[in-house]
N, C-alpha and C positions, 0 to 999 in steps of 0.2 A: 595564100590563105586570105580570104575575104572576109567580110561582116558577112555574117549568115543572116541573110534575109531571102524570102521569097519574092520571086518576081511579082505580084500582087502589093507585096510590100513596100516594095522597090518604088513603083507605080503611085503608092499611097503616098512615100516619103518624097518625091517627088513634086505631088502635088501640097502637098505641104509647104514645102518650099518654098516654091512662086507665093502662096499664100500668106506667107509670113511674111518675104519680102517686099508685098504689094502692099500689105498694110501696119509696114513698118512697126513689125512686134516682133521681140529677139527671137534670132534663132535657136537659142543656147539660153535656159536659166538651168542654174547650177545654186543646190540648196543644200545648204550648209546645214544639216540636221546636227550638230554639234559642233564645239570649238575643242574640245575636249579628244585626248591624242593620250596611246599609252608609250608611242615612237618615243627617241629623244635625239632628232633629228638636231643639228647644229645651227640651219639656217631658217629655223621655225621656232617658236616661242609658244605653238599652242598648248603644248602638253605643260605648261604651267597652268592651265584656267584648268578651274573644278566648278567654271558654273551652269548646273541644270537646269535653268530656265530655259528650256526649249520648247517651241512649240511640237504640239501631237500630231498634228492637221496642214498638210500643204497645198491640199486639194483647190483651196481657195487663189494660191498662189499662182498656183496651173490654169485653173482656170479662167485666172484672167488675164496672163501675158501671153498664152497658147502658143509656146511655145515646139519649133518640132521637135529637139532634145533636151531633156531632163538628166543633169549630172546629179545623184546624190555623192554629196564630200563632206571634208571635212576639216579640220578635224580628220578622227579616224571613227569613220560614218559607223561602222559595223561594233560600237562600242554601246549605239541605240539600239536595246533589246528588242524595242517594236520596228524596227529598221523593215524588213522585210512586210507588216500590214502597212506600214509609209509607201513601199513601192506599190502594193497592190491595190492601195486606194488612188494613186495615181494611173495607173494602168487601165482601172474599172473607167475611167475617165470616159465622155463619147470623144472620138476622132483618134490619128496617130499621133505618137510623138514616140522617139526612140528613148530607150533611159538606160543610163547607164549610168554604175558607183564605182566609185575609185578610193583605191584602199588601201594599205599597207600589203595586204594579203595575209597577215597572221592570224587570224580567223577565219582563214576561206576552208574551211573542212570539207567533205565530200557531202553531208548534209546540208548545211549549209548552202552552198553550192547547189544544191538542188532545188532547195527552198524559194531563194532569188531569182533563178530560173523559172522557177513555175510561177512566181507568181509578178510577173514579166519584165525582168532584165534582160536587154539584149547584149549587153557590153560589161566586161568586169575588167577596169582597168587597174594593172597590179603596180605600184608606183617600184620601180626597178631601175638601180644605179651602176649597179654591180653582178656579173654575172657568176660569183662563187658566194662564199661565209663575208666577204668582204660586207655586203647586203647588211649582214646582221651588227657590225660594229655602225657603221654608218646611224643605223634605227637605233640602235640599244633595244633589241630582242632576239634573245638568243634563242639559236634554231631556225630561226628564221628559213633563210635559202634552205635548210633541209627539207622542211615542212612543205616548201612549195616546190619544190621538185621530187616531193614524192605523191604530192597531191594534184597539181595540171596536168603532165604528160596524162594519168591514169583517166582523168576527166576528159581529157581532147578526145581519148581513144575511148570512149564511152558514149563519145558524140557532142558534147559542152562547149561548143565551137562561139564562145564569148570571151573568151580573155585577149588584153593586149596589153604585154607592158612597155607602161608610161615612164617614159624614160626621161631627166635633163641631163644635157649634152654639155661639157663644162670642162676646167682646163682637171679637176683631179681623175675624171674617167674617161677622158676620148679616145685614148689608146684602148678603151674596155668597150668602145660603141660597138666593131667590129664582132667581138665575141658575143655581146647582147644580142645583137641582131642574129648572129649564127646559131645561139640557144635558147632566141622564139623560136627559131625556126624546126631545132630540133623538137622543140614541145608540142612545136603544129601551131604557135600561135602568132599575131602581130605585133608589132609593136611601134611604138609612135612616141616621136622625140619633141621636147620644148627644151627653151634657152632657163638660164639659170639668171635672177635679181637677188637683190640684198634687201627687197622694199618690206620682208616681215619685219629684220630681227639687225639688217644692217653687215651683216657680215659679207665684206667683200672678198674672201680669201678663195671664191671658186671661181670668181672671173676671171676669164681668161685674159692674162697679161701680152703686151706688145713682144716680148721677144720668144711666148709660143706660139706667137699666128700662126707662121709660115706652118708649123707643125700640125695648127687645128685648120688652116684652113685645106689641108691633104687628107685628115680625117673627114672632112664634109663632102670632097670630091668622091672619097670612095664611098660613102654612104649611097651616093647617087649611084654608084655605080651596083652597089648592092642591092638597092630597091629592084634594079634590071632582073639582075644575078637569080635574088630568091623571093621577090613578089610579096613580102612578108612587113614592108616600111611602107607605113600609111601617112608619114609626111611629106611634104609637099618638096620638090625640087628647091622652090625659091625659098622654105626655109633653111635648108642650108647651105644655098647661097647667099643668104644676107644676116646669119646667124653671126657670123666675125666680124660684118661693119657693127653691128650691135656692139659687140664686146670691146671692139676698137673704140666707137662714140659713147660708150653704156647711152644708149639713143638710137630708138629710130620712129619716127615721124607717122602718123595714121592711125592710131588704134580706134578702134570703136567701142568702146568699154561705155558700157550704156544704153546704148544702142542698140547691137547685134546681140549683146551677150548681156547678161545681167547676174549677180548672184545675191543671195537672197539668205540671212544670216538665219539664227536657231532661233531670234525674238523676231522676223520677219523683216528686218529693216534689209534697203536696198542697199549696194554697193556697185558701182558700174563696174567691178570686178573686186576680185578677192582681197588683193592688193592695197583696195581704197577706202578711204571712208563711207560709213553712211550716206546717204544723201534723204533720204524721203524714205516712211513708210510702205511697203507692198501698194496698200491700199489707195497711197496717194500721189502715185509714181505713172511718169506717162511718155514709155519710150518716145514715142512720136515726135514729142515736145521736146524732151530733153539734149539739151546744147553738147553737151558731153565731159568728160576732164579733157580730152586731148592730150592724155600722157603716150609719151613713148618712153617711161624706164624700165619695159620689161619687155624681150621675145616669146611670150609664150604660145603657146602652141593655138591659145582659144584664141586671140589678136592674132600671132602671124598667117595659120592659115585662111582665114576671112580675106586677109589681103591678095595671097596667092593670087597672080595673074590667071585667067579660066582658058587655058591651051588648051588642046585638042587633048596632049597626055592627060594634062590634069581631070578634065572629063570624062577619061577613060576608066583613072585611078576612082573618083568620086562614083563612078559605074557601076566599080566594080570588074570592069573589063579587063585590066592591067594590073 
């Protein structure tokens, strides 16, 4: 299962690319249309803010980091009733950029869902821990895993070939990555793994400790081996092989947070990722220029794959071809 793009598309995003990284403007901004969460996630602290100060208008944003993908997040982004005229006024945009929201999924209804589609999401990334109800105590919403697995398989088979869920990979679920990946697979969809920090709210209780390495680092071997297997794991080899020095040093050395990637809060201030502070307003912010934090206390998926070595596989995978 691939990103559904057309070869014209393909062609576009492509040329985007070189473009973006010839004139050093992120790849990746990711726009926090709220802070605001109805989850009660343990390692997040957002669903305590109730403040609505957000801006209506991102176009301004887009237009001037020109970026080639657009994350709307959150928060839990789908909590913005205008959520979907936010994507369409980004879309109406001139040029390409890919965009995709990343969600809980407990408001992805089959409307919905059709909605974001038309008015042009290419990606609906469903944040996915757990492959049963388990899902639902983790969030604190009940129903949850029911809702979505009565609602994606019906849309894959409808044609709705955007979903992947976004998975972190951590010491309470690695025994559960296995079955995750086998029930993308069975829904028709992808899925794509990040490392797990403590840098919202401090809780260090999912890192993986020194005496289960040995056990997660046999989990990441077969990951690899399952991307072969069912074509359906859109992260990178080198993330899970360097996923356990992570968790062994909580470190690893390189991110670009600032640089390639930027996210951009509900009052517009910069952050050179989710994780960090402010830095400068939208307006007054200039990748090009900016030095960076140079943190390494997070594996996540927007840092580690940036890094990813560019082998022959891996240009196959980023293809499409693999």
């Amino acid at each position: 299962m691939k990103i559904a793009l057309s070869p014209l598309e393909k062609f576009r995003a492509a040329g985007k690319f070189l473009d973006v990284t010839f004139n050093k403007r992120p790849l990746t901004v990711s726009i926090e249309v709220t802070k605001r969460c109805n989850a009660r996630c343990d390692f997040c602290d957002y669903w305590k803010i109730s403040d609505r100060d957000e801006m209506t208008d991102f176009t301004d944003v887009v237009r001037r980091f020109d970026p080639l993908v657009v994350v709307f997040t959150g928060g839990e982004p789908m909590l913005r009733r205008d959520l979907v005229p936010l994507v369409r006024q980004i879309k109406e945009l001139p040029g390409f950029r890919y965009i995709t929201v990343l969600t809980h999924g407990g408001f992805l209804t089959q409307s919905k869902i059709e909605e974001l589609a038309a008015a042009g999401v290419n990606q609906i990334n469903i944040s996915m821990n757990y492959p049963d109800a388990r899902q639902d105590r983790e969030r604190g919403i009940p129903g949850l895993f029911e809702r979505l697995e009565h609602t994606i398989p019906r849309m894959v088979a409808e044609g709705y070939n955007c979903f992947t869920f976004a998975s972190m990979l951590m010491v309470d679920n690695m025994h559960d990555a296995e079955p995750l990946v086998r029930l993308a697979h069975k829904w028709g969809i992808n899925i794509a793994f990040s490392g797990y920090n403590d840098l919202k709210n401090g809780n260090q209780s999912h890192m993986v400790s020194k005496d289960k390495m040995s056990e997660f680092k046999a989990v990441c071997r077969r990951l690899i081996e399952l991307k072969r297997e069912l074509g359906n794991v859109m992260t990178s080899d080198y993330f899970f092989q360097t996923l356990p020095e992570f968790y062994e040093k909580r470190r690893i050395d390189g991110c670009q947070a600032g640089k390639i990637m930027i996210h951009v809060t509900p009052k517009g201030m910069v952050q050179p990722c989710a994780e960090l502070q402010p830095v400068a307003h939208y307006s007054e912010f200039f990748p090009g220029a900016y030095a960076g934090p140079n943190c390494g206390a997070c594996f996540d998926a927007c840092r580690s794959e940036p890094q990813a070595p560019i082998t022959l596989r891996r240009l196959g995978e980023l293809a499409g071809l693999l």
